[in-house]
C-alpha positions in Angstrom: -31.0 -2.4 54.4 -28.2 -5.2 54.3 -27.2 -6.8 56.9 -23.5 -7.2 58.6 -21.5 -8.9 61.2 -18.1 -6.8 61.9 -15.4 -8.7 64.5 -13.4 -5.9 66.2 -9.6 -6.9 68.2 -8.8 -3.7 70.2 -5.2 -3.4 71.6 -5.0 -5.0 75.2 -4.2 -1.8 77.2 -7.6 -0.1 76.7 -10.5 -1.9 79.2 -13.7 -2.9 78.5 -15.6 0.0 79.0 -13.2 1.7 76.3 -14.2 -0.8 73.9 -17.8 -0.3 74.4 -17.5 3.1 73.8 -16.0 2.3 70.4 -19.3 0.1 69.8 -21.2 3.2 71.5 -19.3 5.3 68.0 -20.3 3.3 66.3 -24.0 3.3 67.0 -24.1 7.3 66.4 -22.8 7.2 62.8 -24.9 4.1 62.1 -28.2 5.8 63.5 -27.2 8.7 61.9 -27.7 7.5 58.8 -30.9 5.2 59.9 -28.5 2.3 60.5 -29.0 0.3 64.3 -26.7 -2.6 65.7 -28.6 -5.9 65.7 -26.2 -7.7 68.3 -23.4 -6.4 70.4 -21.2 -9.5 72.1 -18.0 -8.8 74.2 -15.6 -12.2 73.8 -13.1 -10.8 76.3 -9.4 -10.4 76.4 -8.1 -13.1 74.1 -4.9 -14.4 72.7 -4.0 -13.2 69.2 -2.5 -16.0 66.7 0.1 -13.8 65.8 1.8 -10.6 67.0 -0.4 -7.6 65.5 1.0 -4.1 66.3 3.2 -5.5 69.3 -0.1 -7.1 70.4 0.0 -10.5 71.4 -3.8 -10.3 72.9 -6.8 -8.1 72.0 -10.1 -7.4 73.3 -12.4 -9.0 70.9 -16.5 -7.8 70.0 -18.9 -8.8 67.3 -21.5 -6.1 66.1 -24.3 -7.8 63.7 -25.3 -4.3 62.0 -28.2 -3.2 59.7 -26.3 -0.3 57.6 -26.1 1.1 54.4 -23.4 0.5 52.1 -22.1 3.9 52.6 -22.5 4.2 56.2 -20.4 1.2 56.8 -17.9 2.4 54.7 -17.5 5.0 57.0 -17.9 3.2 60.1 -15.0 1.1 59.0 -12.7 4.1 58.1 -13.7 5.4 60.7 -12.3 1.9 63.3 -9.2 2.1 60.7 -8.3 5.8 62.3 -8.5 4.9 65.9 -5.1 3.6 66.7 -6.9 1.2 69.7 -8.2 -1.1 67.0 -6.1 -3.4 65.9 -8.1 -5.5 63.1 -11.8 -4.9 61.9 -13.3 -7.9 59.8 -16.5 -6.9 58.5 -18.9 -9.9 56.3 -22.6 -9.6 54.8 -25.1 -12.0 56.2 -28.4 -13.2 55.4 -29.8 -12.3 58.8 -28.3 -12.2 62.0 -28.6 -14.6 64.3 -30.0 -13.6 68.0 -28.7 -16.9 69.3 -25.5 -16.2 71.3 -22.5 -16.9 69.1 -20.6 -20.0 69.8 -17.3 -18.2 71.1 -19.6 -17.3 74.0 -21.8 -20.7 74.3 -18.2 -21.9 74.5 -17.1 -20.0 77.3 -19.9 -21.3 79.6 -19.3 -25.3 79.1 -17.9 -27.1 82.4 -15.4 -29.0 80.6 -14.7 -31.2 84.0 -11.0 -31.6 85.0 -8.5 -30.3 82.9 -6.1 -33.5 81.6 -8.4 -36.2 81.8 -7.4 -38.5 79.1 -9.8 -41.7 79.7 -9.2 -44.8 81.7 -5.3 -45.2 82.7 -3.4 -48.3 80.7 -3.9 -51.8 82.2 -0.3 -52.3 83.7 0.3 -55.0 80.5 3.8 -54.9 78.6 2.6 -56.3 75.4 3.2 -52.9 73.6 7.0 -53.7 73.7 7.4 -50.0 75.0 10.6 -50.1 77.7 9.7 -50.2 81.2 12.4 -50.0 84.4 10.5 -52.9 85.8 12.5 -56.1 86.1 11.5 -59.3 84.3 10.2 -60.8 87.0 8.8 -57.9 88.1 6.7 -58.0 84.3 6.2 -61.5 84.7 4.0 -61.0 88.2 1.9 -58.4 86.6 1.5 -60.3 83.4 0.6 -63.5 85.4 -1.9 -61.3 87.6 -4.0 -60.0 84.6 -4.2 -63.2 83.4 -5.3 -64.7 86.2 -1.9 -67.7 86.0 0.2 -68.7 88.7 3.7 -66.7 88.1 6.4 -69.2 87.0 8.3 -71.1 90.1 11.8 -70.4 90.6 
C-alpha cells in the first residue's frame, strides 16, 4: 500500500487529548480497511501564520499512514466534516521516516540565552555613528585602545 504523511491544525479550544482522539478516528477507518498509522507526533499548541477560522493558533499532529487510495479519501472527508480541524495537508512519500521529525528535534535544543548577539562593540568611534559622548570624552577612549597618551590640554 502507498504510503502518506497528513499534518493536521485543530482549532485551539479542543485539548490534546481531543486531538488524539481525532488520530484515534482515524486509526478505525484506516484499519478498517487494512490501513495502520506508521507515526503519530503531537507538535503542540502553535502559532498559525495567518488567521484560519478566527484561529490565530492550532494544535498541530503529523500521522505517516499506510492506506489505500480510497481509504484516505475518506479519512480526509471525513477531517474536512469535523468542524475542530482547521487545515489537513496530506503528501505521498517514499517511506516514512521513524526518526523524530525536525519540528520536534527542534523543540528539545538548549538554545542558551535568549539575545545573545556575540561579543559587545569595542567602545571605538570609527563607524562615524553619533554618540552623546563629548570629544574629549572620544578622544580618551580612542587614545586607550590604542595604547597613546591622550592629547595635552
Amino acid at each position: 500500500m502507498p504510503l502518506y504523511e497528513t499534518v493536521l491544525i485543530a482549532r485551539n479550544d479542543i485539548n490534546q487529548q481531543q486531538v488524539e482522539a481525532v488520530a484515534e478516528v482515524i486509526k478505525g477507518l484506516l484499519e478498517a480497511d487494512g490501513g495502520s498509522i506508521k507515526k503519530q507526533e503531537y507538535w503542540g499548541l502553535r502559532s498559525l501564520a495567518y488567521r484560519i477560522k478566527k484561529n490565530r493558533k492550532g494544535h498541530y499532529m503529523l500521522l505517516g499512514l499506510d492506506a489505500k487510495p480510497e481509504t484516505l479519501r475518506e479519512v480526509e472527508r471525513q477531517l474536512s466534516l469535523n468542524e475542530d480541524i482547521l487545515r489537513v495537508l496530506t503528501l505521498r512519500v517514499e517511506e516514512i521516516d521513524e526518526n523524530p521529525s525536525p519540528v520536534l528535534s527542534r523543540k528539545g535544543d538548549d538554545r542558551g540565552e535568549r539575545g545573545f548577539r556575540g561579543p559587545k562593540p569595542s567602545g571605538r568611534f570609527e563607524s562615524g555613528r553619533s554618540s552623546r559622548r563629548s570629544y574629549d570624552d572620544r578622544e580618551e577612549y580612542r587614545a586607550r585602545d590604542e595604547n597613546v597618551e591622550p592629547a595635552a590640554e
